[in-house]
C-alpha positions in Angstrom: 0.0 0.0 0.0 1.1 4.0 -1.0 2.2 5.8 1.9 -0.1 8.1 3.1 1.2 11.2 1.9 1.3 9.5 -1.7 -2.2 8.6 -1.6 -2.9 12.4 -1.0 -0.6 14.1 -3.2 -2.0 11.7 -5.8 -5.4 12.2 -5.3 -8.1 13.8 -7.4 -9.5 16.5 -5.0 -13.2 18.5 -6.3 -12.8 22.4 -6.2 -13.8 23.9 -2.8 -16.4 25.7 -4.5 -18.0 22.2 -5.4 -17.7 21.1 -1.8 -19.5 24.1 -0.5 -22.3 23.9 -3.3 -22.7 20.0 -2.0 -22.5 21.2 1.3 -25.1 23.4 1.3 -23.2 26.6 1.6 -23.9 29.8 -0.4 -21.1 31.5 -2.4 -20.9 34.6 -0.7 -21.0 32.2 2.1 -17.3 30.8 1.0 -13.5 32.7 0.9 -11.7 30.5 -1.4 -7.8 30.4 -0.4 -6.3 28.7 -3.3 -8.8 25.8 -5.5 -9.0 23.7 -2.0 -9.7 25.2 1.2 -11.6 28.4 1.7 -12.7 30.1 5.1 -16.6 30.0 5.8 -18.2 32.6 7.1 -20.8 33.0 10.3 -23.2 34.2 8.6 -24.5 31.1 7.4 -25.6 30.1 11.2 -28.2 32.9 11.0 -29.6 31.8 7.2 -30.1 28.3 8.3 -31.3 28.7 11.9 -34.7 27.9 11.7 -33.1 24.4 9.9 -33.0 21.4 13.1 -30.0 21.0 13.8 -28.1 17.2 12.8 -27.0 14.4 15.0 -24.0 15.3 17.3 -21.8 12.1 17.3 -18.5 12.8 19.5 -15.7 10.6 18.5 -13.0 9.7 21.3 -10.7 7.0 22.5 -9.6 4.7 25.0 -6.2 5.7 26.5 -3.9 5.9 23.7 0.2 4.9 23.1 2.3 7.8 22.4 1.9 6.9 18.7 -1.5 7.5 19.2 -4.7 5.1 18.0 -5.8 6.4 15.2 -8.5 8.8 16.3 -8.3 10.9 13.0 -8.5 8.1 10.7 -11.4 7.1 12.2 -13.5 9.9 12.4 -12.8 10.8 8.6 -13.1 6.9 7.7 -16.3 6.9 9.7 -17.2 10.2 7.8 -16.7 8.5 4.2 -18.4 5.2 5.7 -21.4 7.6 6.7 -21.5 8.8 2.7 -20.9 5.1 1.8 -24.3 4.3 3.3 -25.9 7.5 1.5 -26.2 9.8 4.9 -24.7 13.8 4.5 -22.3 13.6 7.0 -20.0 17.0 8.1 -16.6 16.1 9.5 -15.2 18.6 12.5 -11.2 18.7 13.8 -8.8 20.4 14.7 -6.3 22.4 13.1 -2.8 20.4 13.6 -0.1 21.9 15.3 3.4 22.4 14.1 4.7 21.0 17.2 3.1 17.7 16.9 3.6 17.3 13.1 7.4 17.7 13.5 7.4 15.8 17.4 6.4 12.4 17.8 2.5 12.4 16.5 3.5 13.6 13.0 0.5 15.2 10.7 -3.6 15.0 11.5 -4.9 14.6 8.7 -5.7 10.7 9.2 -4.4 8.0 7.1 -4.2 5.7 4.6 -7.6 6.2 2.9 -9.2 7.9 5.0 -7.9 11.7 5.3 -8.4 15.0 4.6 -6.9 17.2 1.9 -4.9 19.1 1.1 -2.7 17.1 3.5 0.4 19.1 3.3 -0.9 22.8 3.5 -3.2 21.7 6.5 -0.3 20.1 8.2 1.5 23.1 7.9 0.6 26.6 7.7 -2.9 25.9 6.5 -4.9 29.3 6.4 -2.5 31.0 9.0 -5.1 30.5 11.9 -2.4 29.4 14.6 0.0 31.8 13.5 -2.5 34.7 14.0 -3.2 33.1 17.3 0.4 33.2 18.2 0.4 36.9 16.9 -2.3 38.1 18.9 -1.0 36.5 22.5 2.2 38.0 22.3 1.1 41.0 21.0 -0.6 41.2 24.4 2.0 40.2 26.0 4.2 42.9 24.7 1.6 45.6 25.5 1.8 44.1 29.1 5.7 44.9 29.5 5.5 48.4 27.8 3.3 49.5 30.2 5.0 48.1 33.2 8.3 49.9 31.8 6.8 53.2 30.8 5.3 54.3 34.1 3.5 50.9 35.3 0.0 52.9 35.7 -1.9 49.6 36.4 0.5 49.0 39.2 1.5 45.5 37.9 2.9 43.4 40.2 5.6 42.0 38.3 5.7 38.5 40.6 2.1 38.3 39.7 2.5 38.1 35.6 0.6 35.4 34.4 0.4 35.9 31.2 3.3 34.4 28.9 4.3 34.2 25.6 3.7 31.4 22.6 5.4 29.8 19.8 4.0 26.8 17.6 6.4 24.6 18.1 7.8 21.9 20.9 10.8 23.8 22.3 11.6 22.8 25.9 13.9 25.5 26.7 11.3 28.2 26.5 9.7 26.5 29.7 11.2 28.8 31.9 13.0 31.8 31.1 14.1 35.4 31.6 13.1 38.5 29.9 14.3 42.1 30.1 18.2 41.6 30.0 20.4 44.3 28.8 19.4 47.4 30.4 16.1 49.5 31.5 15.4 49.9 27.4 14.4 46.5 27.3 12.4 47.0 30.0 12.7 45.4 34.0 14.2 41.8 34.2 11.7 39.4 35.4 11.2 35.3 34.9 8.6 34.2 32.5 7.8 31.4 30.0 6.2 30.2 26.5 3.6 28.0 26.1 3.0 26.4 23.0 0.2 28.4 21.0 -2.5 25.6 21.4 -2.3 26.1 24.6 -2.8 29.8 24.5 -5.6 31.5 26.2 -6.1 32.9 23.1 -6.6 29.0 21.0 -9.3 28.7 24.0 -11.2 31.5 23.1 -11.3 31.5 19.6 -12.6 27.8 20.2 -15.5 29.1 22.0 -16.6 32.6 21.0 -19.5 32.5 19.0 -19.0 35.8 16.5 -16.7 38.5 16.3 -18.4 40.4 19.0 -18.4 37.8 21.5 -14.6 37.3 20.4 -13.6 40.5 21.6 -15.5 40.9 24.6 -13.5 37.7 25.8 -10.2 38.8 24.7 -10.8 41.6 26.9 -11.6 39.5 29.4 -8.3 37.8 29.7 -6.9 38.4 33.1 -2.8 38.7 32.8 -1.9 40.4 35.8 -2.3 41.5 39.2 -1.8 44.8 40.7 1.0 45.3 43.7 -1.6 46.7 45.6 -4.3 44.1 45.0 -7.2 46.3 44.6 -8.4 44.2 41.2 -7.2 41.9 38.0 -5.1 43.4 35.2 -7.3 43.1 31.8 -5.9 42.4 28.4 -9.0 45.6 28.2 -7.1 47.6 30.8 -4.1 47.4 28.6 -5.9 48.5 25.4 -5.1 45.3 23.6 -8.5 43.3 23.1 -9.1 45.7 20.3 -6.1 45.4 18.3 -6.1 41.4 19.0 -9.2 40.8 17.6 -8.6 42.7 14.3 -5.4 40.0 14.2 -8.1 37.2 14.4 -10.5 38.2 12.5 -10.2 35.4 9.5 -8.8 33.2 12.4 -12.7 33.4 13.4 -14.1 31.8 10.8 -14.2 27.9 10.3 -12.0 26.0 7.1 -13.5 24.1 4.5 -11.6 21.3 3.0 -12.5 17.8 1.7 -12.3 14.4 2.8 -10.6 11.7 -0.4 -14.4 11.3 -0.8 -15.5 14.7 -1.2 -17.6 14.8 2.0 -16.9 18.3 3.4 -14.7 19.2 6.9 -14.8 22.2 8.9 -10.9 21.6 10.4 -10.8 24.9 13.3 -8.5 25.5 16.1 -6.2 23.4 17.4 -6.2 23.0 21.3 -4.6 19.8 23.1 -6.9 18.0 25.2 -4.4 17.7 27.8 -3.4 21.0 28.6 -6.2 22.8 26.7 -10.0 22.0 26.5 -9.4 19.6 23.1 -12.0 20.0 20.5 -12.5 21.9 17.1 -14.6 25.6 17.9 -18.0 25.7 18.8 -18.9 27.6 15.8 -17.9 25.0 13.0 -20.1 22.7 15.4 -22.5 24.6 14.8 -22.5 25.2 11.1 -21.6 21.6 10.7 -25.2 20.7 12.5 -26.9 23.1 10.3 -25.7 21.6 6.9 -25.0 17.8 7.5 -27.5 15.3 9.3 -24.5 13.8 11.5 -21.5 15.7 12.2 -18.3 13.6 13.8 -16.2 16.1 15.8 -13.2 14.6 17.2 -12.1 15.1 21.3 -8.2 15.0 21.8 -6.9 11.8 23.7 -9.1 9.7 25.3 -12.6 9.8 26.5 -11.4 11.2 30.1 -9.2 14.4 28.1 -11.3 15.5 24.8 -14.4 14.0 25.2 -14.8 15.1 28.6 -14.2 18.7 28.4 -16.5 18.8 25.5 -19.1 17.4 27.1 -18.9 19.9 30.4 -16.9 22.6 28.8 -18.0 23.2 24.9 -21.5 21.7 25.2 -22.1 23.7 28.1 -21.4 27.2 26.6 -22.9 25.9 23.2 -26.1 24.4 24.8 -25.3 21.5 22.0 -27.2 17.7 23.1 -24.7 14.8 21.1 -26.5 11.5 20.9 -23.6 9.0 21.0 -20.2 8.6 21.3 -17.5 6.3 18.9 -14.4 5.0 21.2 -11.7 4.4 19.2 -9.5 1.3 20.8 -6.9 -0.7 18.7 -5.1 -4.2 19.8 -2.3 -2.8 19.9 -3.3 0.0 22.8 -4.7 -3.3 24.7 -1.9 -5.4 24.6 -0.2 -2.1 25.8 -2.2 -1.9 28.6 -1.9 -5.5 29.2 2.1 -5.4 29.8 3.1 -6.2 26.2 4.1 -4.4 23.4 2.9 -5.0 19.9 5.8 -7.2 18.7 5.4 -10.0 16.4 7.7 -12.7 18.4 4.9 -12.5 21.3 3.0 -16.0 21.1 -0.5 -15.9 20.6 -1.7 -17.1 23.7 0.5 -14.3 25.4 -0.7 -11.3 23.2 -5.0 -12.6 24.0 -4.0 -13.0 27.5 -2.5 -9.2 27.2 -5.5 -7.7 25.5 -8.0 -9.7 27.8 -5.8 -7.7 30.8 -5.7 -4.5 28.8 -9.6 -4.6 28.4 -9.9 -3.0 32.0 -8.8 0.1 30.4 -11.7 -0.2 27.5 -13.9 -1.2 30.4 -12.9 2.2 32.4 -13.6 4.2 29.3 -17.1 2.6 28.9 -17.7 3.3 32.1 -16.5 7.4 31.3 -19.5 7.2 28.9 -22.1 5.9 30.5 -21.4 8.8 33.0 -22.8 11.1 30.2 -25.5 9.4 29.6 -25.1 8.4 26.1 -24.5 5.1 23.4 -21.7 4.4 22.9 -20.1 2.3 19.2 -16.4 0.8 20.0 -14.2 1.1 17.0 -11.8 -1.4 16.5 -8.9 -0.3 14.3 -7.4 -3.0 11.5 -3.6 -2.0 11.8 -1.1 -4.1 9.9 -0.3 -7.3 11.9 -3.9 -7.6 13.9 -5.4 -11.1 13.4 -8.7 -11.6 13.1 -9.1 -13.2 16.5 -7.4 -10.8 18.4 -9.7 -8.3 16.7 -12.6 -10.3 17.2 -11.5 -10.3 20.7 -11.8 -6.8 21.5 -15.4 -6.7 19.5 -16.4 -9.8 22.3 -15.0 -7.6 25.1 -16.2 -4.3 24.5 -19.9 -5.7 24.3 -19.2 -7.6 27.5 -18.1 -4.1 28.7 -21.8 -2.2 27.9 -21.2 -0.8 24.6 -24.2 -0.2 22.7 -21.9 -1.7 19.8 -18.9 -3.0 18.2 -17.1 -3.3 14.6 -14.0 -3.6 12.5 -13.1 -0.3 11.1 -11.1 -1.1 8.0 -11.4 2.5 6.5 -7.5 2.7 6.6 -7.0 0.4 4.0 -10.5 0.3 2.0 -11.8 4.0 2.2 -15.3 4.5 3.1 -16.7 1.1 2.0 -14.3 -0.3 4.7 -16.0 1.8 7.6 -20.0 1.3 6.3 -20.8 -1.5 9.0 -19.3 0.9 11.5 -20.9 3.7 9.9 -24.2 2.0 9.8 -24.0 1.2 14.1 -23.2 5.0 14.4 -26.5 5.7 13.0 -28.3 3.6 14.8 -26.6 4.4 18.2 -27.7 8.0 17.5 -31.7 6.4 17.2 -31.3 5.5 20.7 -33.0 7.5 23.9 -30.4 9.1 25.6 -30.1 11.1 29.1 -27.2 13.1 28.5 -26.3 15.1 31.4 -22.5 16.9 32.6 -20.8 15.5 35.9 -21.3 19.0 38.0 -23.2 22.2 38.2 -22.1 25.8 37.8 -22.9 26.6 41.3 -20.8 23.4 42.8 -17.6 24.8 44.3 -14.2 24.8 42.2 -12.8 21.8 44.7 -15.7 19.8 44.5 -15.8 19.7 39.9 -12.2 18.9 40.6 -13.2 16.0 42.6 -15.9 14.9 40.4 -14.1 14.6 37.7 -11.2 13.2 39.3 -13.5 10.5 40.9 -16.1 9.8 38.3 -14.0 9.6 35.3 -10.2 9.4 36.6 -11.4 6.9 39.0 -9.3 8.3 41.8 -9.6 8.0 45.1 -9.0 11.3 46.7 -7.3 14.5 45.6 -4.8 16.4 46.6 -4.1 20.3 46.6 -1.1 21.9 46.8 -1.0 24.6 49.6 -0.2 26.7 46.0 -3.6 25.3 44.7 -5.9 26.2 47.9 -4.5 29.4 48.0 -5.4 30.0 44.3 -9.0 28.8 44.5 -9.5 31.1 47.3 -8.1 33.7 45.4 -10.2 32.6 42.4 -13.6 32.2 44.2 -13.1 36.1 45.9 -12.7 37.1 42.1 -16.1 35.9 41.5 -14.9 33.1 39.5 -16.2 30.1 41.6 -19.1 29.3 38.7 -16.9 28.6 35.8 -16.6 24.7 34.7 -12.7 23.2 35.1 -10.3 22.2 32.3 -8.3 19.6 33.8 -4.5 19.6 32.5 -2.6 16.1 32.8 -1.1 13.4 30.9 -3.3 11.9 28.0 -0.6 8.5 28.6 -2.6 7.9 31.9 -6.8 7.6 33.4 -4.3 9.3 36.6 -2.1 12.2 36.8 1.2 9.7 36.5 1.9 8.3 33.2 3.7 5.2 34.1 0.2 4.4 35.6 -1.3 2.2 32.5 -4.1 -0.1 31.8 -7.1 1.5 34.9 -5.2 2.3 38.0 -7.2 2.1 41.2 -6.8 4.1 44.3 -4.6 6.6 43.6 -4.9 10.3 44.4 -4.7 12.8 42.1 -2.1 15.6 42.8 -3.7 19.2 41.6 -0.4 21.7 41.9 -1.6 24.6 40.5 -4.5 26.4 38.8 -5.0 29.1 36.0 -8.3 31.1 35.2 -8.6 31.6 31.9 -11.2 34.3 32.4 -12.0 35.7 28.7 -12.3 32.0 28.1 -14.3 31.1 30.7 -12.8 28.2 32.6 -10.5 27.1 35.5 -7.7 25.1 34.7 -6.2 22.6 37.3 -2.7 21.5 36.7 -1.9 17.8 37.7 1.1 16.1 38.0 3.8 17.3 36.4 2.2 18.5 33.0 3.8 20.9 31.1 2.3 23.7 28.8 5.1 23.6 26.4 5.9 20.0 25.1 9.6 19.0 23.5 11.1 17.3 20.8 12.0 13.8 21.4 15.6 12.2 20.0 14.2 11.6 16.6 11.6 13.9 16.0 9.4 13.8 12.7 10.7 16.7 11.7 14.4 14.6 10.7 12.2 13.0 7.7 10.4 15.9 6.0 12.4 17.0 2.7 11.7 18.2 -0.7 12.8 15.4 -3.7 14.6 16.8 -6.6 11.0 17.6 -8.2 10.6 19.8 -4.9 7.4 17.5 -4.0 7.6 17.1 0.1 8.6 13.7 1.4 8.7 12.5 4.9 5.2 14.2 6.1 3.1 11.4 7.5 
């Protein structure tokens, strides 16, 4: 079989226009950027809101291997599967990082034949929404240290910054830095840091602001400071910045159209990681995707207790969106990882069943994540290369042991659409079923008490614990008025726990909450547990050693 990044580069893609006409979408409705992606504007929200809306299918995972399970694929072979069996589906994900795609992960634009395209300008600089992202923060950022060095009239408290600076890439030695150096014209030397720009305040809110209006009221929302004297919160609006931001992020706000390999349309938008951000594509491509499509997939980073849990209590709760089901992702592979073995060909068979019966636990845990929502939930089994048809078989037996509402074979890596139709066709009728979805906790409960009810009911933990650091900040938080907004847990994705050498479903543990942030333009707390870190890095062979130009400048190496 072609390489991924063969099968796109040699694929025959349909003008955007096409896509949007099939879509549904208007042309003055559509802002071509080249013949295959084009921006879509909000408007069309308004034209079509007396339209009922599509099913809302979430599509998650069970805890994944670093190489990750193939939670793209899926959704996009589950999208072309959906058009297989004649439905109109709408495809929504994120926007990939440039960290990731030259890290570890690679691209996000799925696999095999089952992706989205144009798979090389999505992977990297796409429409320019992260860059404008990364624009915008440290625009702010810079407004926040010229006014501390030309006459500090907010009173900033310089050890009481917490706004920093971002850059789209994994770069571990902007974790922790020191700006300022070489003399008061480069203002007063203070420590600071980078996060990467998915995990920007600013990813957050463009994620979750609903029009351009709404946009800049949260941007002037964002709290980066606090005054010496403690009489109130520094604003990115105190500083005169939410203005000038949101004209940066002004095509950032609308949604991108591109295709799948079988010309069923995708709004890919923003691009936050589910374990240090909130994980999903933006509310407002969920929301044009319901209007034009009767089912739209949107993918949740990581597993069902990152992504799909902060879109369930986070995005769905601002968006007032109801999904009907859920699609778990879960390969053998991940199993037998889970199990104790890794996925190597010299394991006997009796030793790799015996691994993925052990590694089930962590399918069963997952399961169990979903049933907290109240909702169906279809188990996709990934075909990777190697996988017997017992061992596959296997995980099918065991996740219907485990309460799902179904399971099936997703072969849409290596047959397209036609390979994904049975899977496609349980999806449908998973989102038939009654449901009682519901979110784990209230506005009104207390900051400590979401903490624990997430820890609890979907970590599976048996107690948490705050740092003295953490109490102090949700005091702090609660006297700011802040004690209503939902939580946006940060930890591992490699883990249900805050430890990532914790695999399979670890049992009474405590989870360790060090920290907290409020993003307040966004509208959220966010907990930090364990040692997480905002700003990943490059490993010792990152993908980034295998991207090249050929000597007829085509790219090579992006996968």
């Amino acid at each position: 079989m072609k390489s991924s990044l063969e099968i796109a580069q040699e694929a025959e893609l349909q003008l955007i226009e096409q896509i949007a006409e099939n879509a549904g979408l208007n042309p003055d409705e559509v802002e071509p950027y080249g013949r295959y992606k084009a921006k879509v504007s909000l408007s069309v929200i308004d034209r079509l809101s007396a339209v009922p809306d599509g099913k809302l299918v979430c599509v998650s995972g069970i805890t994944p291997t670093k190489a990750g399970e193939g939670k793209t694929t899926t959704a996009v072979g589950l999208t072309q599967g959906l058009g297989a069996i004649g439905k109109s589906p709408v495809l929504c994900l994120r926007e990939p990082s440039l960290g990731p795609v030259f890290g570890i992960k690679g691209g996000a634009a799925g696999g095999g034949l089952t992706q989205v395209v144009p798979m090389e300008d999505l992977n990297l600089h796409f429409t320019g929404d992260i860059h404008a992202i990364g624009a915008a923060n440290n625009l702010l950022a810079a407004l926040l240290d010229a006014s501390i060095l030309h006459g500090n009239p907010h009173k900033i408290d310089a050890l009481r910054i917490g706004w920093r600076r971002a850059v789209d890439m994994n770069d571990r030695a902007l974790r922790q830095i020191v700006l300022g150096l070489g003399g008061r014209p480069n203002g007063y030397p203070r420590e600071s840091a980078f996060d990467i720009t998915a995990a920007s305040e600013v990813m957050a809110i463009l994620a979750v602001a609903r029009d351009l209006h709404d946009l800049r009221r949260r941007l002037g929302a964002i709290t980066v400071a606090h005054s010496y004297d403690g009489a109130k919160p520094v604003s990115a609006e105190d500083l005169g910045a939410a203005g000038a931001m949101t004209v940066l992020l002004k095509e950032a706000l609308k949604p991108n159209l591109i295709q799948t390999l079988e010309h069923q349309p995708c709004l890919m938008h923003a691009g936050p990681f589910a374990n240090i951000a909130h994980g999903n594509s933006s509310l407002v491509a969920d929301l044009i995707g319901l209007k034009l499509g009767d089912y739209v997939l949107t993918e949740s980073g990581f597993g069902s207790d990152m992504g799909m849990e902060k879109f369930f209590d986070i995005v769905c709760r601002v968006g007032k969106l109801r999904p009907s089901a859920v699609v778990l992702v879960s390969t053998v592979r991940a199993l037998k990882h889970h199990g104790g073995i890794e996925d190597d060909p010299r394991v006997d068979r009796a030793a790799a069943l015996a691994a993925i019966e052990a590694g089930a636990a962590n399918l069963r845990r997952h399961l169990g994540i979903v049933a907290e929502f109240g909702l169906p939930c279809v188990v996709a089994v990934n075909r990777r290369p190697g996988d017997t048809d017992e061992e596959l078989q296997l995980v099918r037996k065991l996740a219907l042991e485990s309460g799902a509402f179904a399971a099936e074979v997703n072969e849409g890596f290596e047959r397209g659409g036609v390979g994904a139709a049975s899977f496609a066709e349980a999806v449908v009728e998973a989102c038939e079923q009654p449901n009682e979805f519901r979110q784990l906790y209230d506005d009104s409960d207390s900051i400590k008490s979401k903490i624990e009810a997430v820890a609890k009911r979907v970590y599976g933990a048996k107690d948490v614990f705050l740092y003295p650091a953490a109490e102090q900040r949700i005091k702090q938080f609660e006297a700011d008025g802040l004690g209503s907004l939902p939580i946006c847990m940060a930890k591992t994705h490699l883990s249900l726990s805050a430890d990532a050498t914790l695999l399979n479903a670890p049992e009474n543990f405590t989870l360790q909450v060090r920290d907290l942030r409020a993003y307040t333009g966004a509208g959220w707390v966010v907990p930090l547990c364990g040692d997480i870190q905002q700003m990943p890095g490059l490993g010792k062979s990152p993908a980034a050693s295998n991207v090249d130009i050929d000597e007829d400048g085509h790219t090579v190496g992006l996968f």
